[in-house]
C-alpha angles and dihedrals in degrees: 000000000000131000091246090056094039091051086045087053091047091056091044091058093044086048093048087049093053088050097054082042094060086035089057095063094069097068095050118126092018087113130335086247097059104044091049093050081047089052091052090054091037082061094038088058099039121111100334103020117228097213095179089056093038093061091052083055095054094043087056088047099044082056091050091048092054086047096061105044094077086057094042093053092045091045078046094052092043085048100053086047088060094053103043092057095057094045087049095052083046087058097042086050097055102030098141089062120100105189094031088057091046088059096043086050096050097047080057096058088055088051093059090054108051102074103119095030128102096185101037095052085051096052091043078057100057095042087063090045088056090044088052087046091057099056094062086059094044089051097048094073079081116203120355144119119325124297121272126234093269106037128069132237116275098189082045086053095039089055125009098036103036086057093054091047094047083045091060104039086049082053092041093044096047082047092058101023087072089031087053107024100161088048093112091183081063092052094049092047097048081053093051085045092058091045088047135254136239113243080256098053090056091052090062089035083062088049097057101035081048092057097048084045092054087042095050089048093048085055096049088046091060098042083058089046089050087053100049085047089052100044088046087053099051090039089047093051087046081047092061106042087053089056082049092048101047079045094050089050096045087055092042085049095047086047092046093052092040091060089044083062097042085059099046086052089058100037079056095047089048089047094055087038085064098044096055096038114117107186122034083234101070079028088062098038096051087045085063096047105055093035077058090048090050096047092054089052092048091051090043094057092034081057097046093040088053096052084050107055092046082062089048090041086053094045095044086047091044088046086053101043086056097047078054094054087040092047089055091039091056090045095050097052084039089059086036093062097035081055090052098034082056091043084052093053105042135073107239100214100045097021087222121138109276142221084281097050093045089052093062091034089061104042089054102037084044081051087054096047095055099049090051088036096231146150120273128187142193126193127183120215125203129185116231126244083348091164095048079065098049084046090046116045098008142262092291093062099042083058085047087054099052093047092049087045110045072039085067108033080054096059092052097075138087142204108333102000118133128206122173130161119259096193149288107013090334126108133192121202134177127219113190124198083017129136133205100260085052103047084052094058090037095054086038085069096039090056091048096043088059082048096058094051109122103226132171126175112183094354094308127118117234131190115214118218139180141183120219129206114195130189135169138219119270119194083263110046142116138207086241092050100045094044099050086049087051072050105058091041100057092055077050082063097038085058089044098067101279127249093069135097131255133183140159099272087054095063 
């Protein structure tokens, strides 16, 4: 090679270690483990490269890269969840509008296809930002003619849509808030939440409550990679134990048969002894020499088999030993995920079961009804002039409130009856095999039993109301649909004085 070429090869590979530095910087702040390993190839490859060092570098990161894409497709898929939920509510919210449902449809089909995509799903997150940015300046015409075919509601925003955002942020704060007591920017937000937001002020209040909920899955991602590590390691050192065990027992089965043969050679030497000898004397004499020879070669392999089994006595004890550390390990993180599993599935303040719970509870319940062909019903509860009490008497017993109330609603059910708490001072429950008449008497003693709580906050006396909305499936129907009409009739019982029942047979 001549110089010309050799110094052409030396400024390719300058200029190709200035390229994977540059490169390098992509990937900071995605974990401390990673941007310190990219600071060590970011030095390897500085001034004079270190090539052989580099590559070292790149094998540990290429480790670490395989590592994390289990946590980022998981954090991918949380993340789309999120989303399409939001987008979904939106939808639900503006559903007489055309133009305003195409957008929202199409944003989920975006959604659908972002899965194994960073920057698509970045960019699917910034195009719902800038929906929600738009419904504050569609509110702000105030009061006017009917909506056109392109432009929502604002008396829908104003109302129906600010209350189920309101509804979710109340459920996401208590969560957190217990999750994260010492987070004072939690606190302060769940205290400008009770006084009321702007539509402006919600929107931030989604950021932040966004970003503790993508930090708080990333740390959940890397306890579950820690896990799986964990679990490989202590599988990887029983692995091998069991290989030097199966290997132990091949060498103590090939020395067992070589001194089998050892023996059969002498036995065979001693027959044709006998056979030539010509005098018992040398008879005698060459019969104690070769029961001494075998002797030896019996105490020798007792010996060897004894030292032997002692190794394979010490594996088999060290295998154990580690299926023992593993057991427990495998129980603890069982435990671990049936805790968070629970967590996940339980309202903090009131410990009753939460949205997500009563998801689950009402596909499957909905499933039951319509292989026995049965009724199945859904009520929404709602606690009267709740934040006169948190004004009032202050946030503690607001919380005090909720957890006497959804206590008592509780109690008031029987067999497989299902309450959980929907957020803020609203409650879903599920009645199945039950009909209409019924749900309106049930619900009737349900109301009465929250009037009759002897309450007192700062040595007053309070009576607690609320006012109950019940549906019940149709052949048609879907969660979504059953509940929004519970919905709609319990703001019929909120406008007709509160503290009262409706359901569908009393419109």
């Amino acid at each position: 090679m001549t110089e010309k070429q050799l110094q052409k090869l030396k400024d390719q590979h300058v200029l190709l270690a200035q390229f994977i530095v540059r490169l390098s910087a992509f990937y900071e702040g995605y974990s401390d483990e990673l941007d310190t390993e990219l600071q060590t190839l970011r030095s390897h490859l500085a001034g004079q490269p270190d090539f052989t060092l580099a590559r070292v570098s790149m094998d540990k990161l290429e480790r670490l890269f395989q590592s994390s894409e289990q946590k980022l497709t998981r954090f991918n898929h949380a993340t789309i969840e999120v989303v399409e939920q939001s987008v979904k509510s939106l939808q639900r919210s503006f559903a007489h509008d055309d133009a305003f449902k195409k957008h929202t449809a199409q944003l989920l089909t975006s959604a659908s296809q972002t899965e194994h995509n960073l920057f698509a799903l970045i960019k699917l997150c910034l195009n719902v930002i800038a929906l929600y940015r738009q419904l504050p300046a569609s509110s702000a015409a105030g009061p006017g003619p009917a909506p056109s075919g392109n432009q929502p509601s604002s008396a829908l925003l104003s109302d129906k849509f600010s209350a189920t955002v309101h509804s979710e942020l109340q459920q996401l704060l208590d969560t957190y808030s217990t999750k994260l007591p010492d987070n004072h920017q939690l606190a302060d937000l769940r205290q400008h939440l009770d006084n009321g937001l702007s539509h402006q002020d919600l929107l931030q209040t989604c950021l932040i409550i966004l970003r503790v909920l993508v930090k708080d899955s990333l740390s959940e991602a890397t306890f579950s990679g820690k896990v799986i590590q964990s679990l490989h390691n202590a599988l990887g050192a029983v692995n091998k134990d069991v290989s030097r065990s199966i290997t132990k027992s091949q060498d103590v089965f090939a020395s067992r048969v070589k001194t089998d043969d050892d023996m059969l050679s002498q036995l065979s030497v001693f027959e044709d002894t006998v056979n030539e000898s010509a005098s018992v004397e040398s008879l005698r004499s060459e019969a104690q020499r070769c029961l001494q020879k075998m002797a030896s070669t019996l105490t020798e392999r007792q010996e060897h088999e004894q030292t032997e089994q002692n190794e394979l006595m010490g594996l088999l004890q060290n295998m154990q030993t580690q299926l023992t550390t593993l057991e427990q390990q495998t129980e603890f993180y069982r435990r671990k995920l049936a805790e968070q599993v629970i967590a996940s599935q339980t309202d903090p303040l009131t410990r009753l079961p939460n949205r997500q719970a009563y998801n689950e509870r009402i596909s499957a319940l909905r499933q039951q009804a319509r292989a026995a062909n049965t009724s199945l019903c859904l009520a929404v509860a709602d606690i009267d002039h709740f934040k006169s009490i948190n004004d009032k008497y202050g946030h503690a017993a607001g919380d005090k409130t909720l957890q006497i109330v959804g206590k008592q609603l509780k109690s008031g059910l029987t067999g497989t009856e299902f309450i959980s708490r929907w957020g803020g001072e609203e409650f879903v429950m599920i009645f199945p095999a039950t009909e209409l008449g019924v749900l309106k008497q049930k619900l009737d003693r349900l109301r009465t039993r929250l009037t009759e709580l002897p309450l007192k906050f700062k040595q007053e006396k309070v009576t607690i109301t609320a006012s109950f909305g019940g549906a019940c499936f149709g052949p048609d129907d879907t969660a979504d649909s059953v509940f929004e009409r519970a919905d709609n009739l319990l703001y019929s019982a909120k406008r007709s004085g509160r503290n009262c029942v409706v359901i569908e047979q009393d419109k």
